[in-house]
C-alpha positions in Angstrom: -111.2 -43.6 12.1 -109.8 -46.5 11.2 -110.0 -47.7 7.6 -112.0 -50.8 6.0 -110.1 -53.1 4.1 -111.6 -56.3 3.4 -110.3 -57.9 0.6 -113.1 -61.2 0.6 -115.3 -58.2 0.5 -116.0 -57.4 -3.7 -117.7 -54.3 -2.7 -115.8 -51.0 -3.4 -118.3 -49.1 -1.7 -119.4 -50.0 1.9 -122.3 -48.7 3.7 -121.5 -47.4 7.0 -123.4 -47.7 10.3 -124.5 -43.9 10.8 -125.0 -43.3 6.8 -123.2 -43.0 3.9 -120.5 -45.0 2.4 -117.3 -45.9 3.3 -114.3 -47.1 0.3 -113.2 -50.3 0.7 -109.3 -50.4 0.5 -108.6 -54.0 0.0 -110.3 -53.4 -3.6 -107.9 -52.0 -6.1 -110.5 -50.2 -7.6 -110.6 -47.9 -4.6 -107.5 -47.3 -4.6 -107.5 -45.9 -7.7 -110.2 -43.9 -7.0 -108.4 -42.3 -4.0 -105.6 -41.3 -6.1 -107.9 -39.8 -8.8 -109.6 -37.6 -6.7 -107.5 -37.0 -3.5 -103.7 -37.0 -4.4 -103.5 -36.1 -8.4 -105.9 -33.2 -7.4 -103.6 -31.9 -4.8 -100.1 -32.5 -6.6 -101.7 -30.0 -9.1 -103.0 -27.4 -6.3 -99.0 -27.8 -5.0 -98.2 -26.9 -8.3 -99.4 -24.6 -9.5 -99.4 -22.8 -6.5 -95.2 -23.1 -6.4 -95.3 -22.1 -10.3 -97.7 -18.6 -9.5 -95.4 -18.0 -6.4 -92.1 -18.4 -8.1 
């Protein structure tokens, strides 16, 4: 799936054909809400998992 990334487009959210929404990563805004919830979230999991297991 590829991604969208329109930056004309001042939408961060984008409907999508079948439903939903889709981000839209030519917005910075959606960028940062990416990190927020996908890779800060994760670092942690990575974490604290290496802290419990060490």
């Amino acid at each position: 799936m590829a991604l969208y990334r329109d930056p004309r487009d001042k939408r961060v959210f984008v409907p999508k054909k079948g439903g939903g929404v889709a981000l839209n990563f030519g917005h910075p805004i959606a960028w940062t809400i990416f990190l927020c919830m996908t890779v800060i979230p994760l670092a942690i999991v990575a974490a604290v998992t290496i802290a419990v297991i060490a």
